[in-house]
Phi, psi and omega in degrees: 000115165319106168239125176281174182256131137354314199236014038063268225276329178287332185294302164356268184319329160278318177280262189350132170264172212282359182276016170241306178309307151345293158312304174338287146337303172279316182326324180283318174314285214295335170313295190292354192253018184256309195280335170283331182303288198320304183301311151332283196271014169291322188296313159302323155324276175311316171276341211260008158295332184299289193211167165269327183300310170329294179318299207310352208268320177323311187285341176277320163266005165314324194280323219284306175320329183278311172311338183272348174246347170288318185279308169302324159294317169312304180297325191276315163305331203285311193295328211268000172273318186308303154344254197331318187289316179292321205273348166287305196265025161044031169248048171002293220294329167286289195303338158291319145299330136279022189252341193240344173285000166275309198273000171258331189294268224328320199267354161253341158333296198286329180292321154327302187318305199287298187275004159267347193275314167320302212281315201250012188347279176329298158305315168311322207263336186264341145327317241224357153111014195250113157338167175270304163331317198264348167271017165284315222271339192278331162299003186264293135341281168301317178298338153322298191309283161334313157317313231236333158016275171312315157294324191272339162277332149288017177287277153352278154334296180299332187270354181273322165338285201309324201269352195258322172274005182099004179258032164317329178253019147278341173298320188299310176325296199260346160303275188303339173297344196271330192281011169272318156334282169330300175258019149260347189283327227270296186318304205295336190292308174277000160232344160292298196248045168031069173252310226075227177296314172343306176318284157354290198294310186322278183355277152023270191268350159292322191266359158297291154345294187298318200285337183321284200295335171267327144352283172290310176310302181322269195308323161304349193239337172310089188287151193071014165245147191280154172238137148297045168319118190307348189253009200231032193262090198247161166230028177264168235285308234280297187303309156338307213288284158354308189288326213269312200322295192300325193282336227273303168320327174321272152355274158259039140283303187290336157284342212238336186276330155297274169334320207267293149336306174308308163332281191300332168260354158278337138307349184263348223266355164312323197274313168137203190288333199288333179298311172315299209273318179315329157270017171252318191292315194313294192284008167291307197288323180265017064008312151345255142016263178311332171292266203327344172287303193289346165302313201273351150287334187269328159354296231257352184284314201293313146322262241291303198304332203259326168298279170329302176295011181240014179039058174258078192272339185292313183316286179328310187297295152327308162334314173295301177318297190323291199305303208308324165286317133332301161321293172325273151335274192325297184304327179296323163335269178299304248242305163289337181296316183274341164291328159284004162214061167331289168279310171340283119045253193297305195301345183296312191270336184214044202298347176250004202250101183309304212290276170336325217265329174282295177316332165306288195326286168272035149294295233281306191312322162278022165235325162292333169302330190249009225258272192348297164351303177304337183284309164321324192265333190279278188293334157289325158329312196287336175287329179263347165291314181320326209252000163102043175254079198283320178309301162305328175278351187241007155293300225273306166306313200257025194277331174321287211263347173212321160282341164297299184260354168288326197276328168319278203294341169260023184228298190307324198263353180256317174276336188215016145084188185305352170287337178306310170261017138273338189277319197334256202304332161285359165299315213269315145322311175313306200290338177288301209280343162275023180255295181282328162281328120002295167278290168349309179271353179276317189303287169023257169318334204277329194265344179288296172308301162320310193295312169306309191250005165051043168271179208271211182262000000 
């Protein structure tokens, strides 16, 4: 493995064009935000064999997961965009210090998580949208889960770090050694050794565990990478503030993506078990989907922050251009392939179950419908969270998952019965993308002009 100096990976970042560089970049992300998808829906597969109260349960700690993942991204992304700008502007010391004050937050954050989440198991699972059917098995699940909290957030935290200096495909190394883990563990645990959903969850927090631990080797031992040193650890304000700013977009996507799950299953849970597991598989597969964008974005982020802190604004703008058109043409895609084949689709999770298989079916087809969109709204986020524009950027994030779509899933399902939790979310897309284009074209305007009189931020 090639490792480059400091001044190597900046000459990289600026010069290399960007239809080479990106890809470069992304091809390790996508691998790896593919392969955690996968092992996601291996465990909805695989649990959703059991039972549909097992699948729905899958879907009840999905929310649990996304908190656990609202704090490692938040921490990871926020510190790890603040990275990409200084280490463009060739100021190490700062970027070191929020590089090691992330990764310490994140792992007494996730230890909090854990012994208020442990302590209170029961009440969690019924907060979180579980049935009297679905909560034996999602509590069965979730304490597991809970356990791996700490590690599973600094996880997080490492892989965004490695992917903000241009080390994607170390990241890609301990992201996918663990979801290969994951899905070779998940049969023999839950049906080789009769655990059940239990099983799953062991699987899990085991091969999360492994990616932690390959993780943590990769940077320490990586030359030309930030370390997470105890002594470059801080609590002063300016750095929190940096982290949160740039992370805050992170933050209410990944929070509101929490909340939002909850939502949807305690409305579907109106419906029955069948409602629940159908709309848990739904958001798996299209999570599927939504990796391979978002892999091929975090590509294009760590370009945009370094080139932006290097007041290359013309670069950014081709960066942009570059995904975005990409982006498009993938999801057009993606988007007729899976609309033709919906049910086919649902039954790979629930062949005998009708119910699941219908209520699945025409989600994932109204949700695909609206799927192109996502490319405006997935790569302009990314452009303004990169460049530190946090207001606009966490307008654009929480336009999805919240402003949109909590009044959609508490309003629609009331007026139009299931189908109303099926339209939720592509209502909610539609409402995103005129929102964000909206921001999109003033930012624009705003890096066209800089770029013409090359004055600063």
């Amino acid at each position: 493995m090639k490792v480059m100096s400091y001044e190597q990976k900046h000459d990289m970042m600026i010069n290399t064009p960007v239809n080479r560089l990106i890809p470069k970049l992304a091809v390790p992300t996508i691998i790896s935000m593919l392969i955690t998808s996968i092992y996601n829906m291996a465990d909805t597969f695989f649990v959703s064999q059991i039972s549909t109260s097992a699948s729905g349960a899958v879907g009840i700690n999905f929310s649990m997961m996304a908190m656990i993942q609202a704090i490692g991204f938040t921490l990871g992304m926020g510190s790890g965009n603040f990275m990409s700008r200084r280490l463009g502007a060739k100021d190490r010391e700062s970027a070191q210090c929020a590089c090691s004050t992330a990764v310490y937050t994140a792992l007494v954050l996730g230890l909090l998580l854990a012994v208020a989440g442990i302590s209170n198991i029961d009440a969690l699972v019924r907060l979180l949208g579980a049935t009297d059917t679905i909560a034996p098995y999602a509590r069965d699940y979730g304490k597991y889960i809970l356990i791996a909290a700490p590690y599973m957030t600094a996880s997080f935290v490492f892989n965004n770090h490695l992917r903000s200096q241009g080390n994607a495909l170390q990241s890609m190394i301990g992201i996918t050694t663990g979801g290969i883990i994951n899905c070779i563990l998940d049969p023999i645990l839950i049906f080789g050794f009769n655990m059940g959903i239990s099983g799953a969850a062991i699987a899990t927090i085991f091969s999360q565990f492994v990616s932690f631990t390959i993780l943590l080797v990769l940077i320490i031992r990586t030359e030309g990478v930030l370390k997470p040193h105890p002594k470059y650890f801080t609590f002063r304000l300016w750095v929190y503030k940096e982290i949160i700013s740039a992370g805050l977009p992170t933050l209410g996507r990944q929070g509101l993506a929490s909340a939002a799950s909850v939502l949807l299953n305690v409305m579907a849970s109106g419906f029955g078990d069948a409602a629940v597991a159908g709309m848990s598989i739904v958001t798996r597969i299209m999570m599927f989907i939504g990796s391979a964008l978002i892999g091929f974005g975090q590509g294009f982020q760590p370009v945009c922050g370094y080139n932006f802190g290097a007041k290359r604004y013309d670069r950014v703008l081709e960066a942009y251009y570059f995904c975005l058109k990409v982006a498009i043409v993938f999801l057009t895609v993606m988007g007729i392939v899976i609309f033709a084949v919906s049910p086919q689709l649902m039954r790979l999770f629930r062949r005998n179950d009708l119910e699941v298989i219908e209520i699945g079916a025409r989600a994932l087809r109204l949700q695909c419908a609206a799927l192109p969109l996502q490319a405006w709204v997935i790569i302009g986020n990314m452009l303004v969270q990169s460049i530190g524009y946090s207001f606009r950027a966490t307008l654009t994030a929480i336009g999805r998952q919240g402003l949109f779509f909590i009044p959609a899933i508490l309003t629609l399902p009331g007026m139009c019965g299931v189908l109303g939790l099926q339209l939720a979310q592509p209502v909610a897309d539609i409402c995103t993308f005129i929102l964000t284009q909206i921001i999109i074209v003033q930012v624009i305007k705003e890096l066209k002009t800089k770029s013409v009189s090359g004055n600063e931020v």
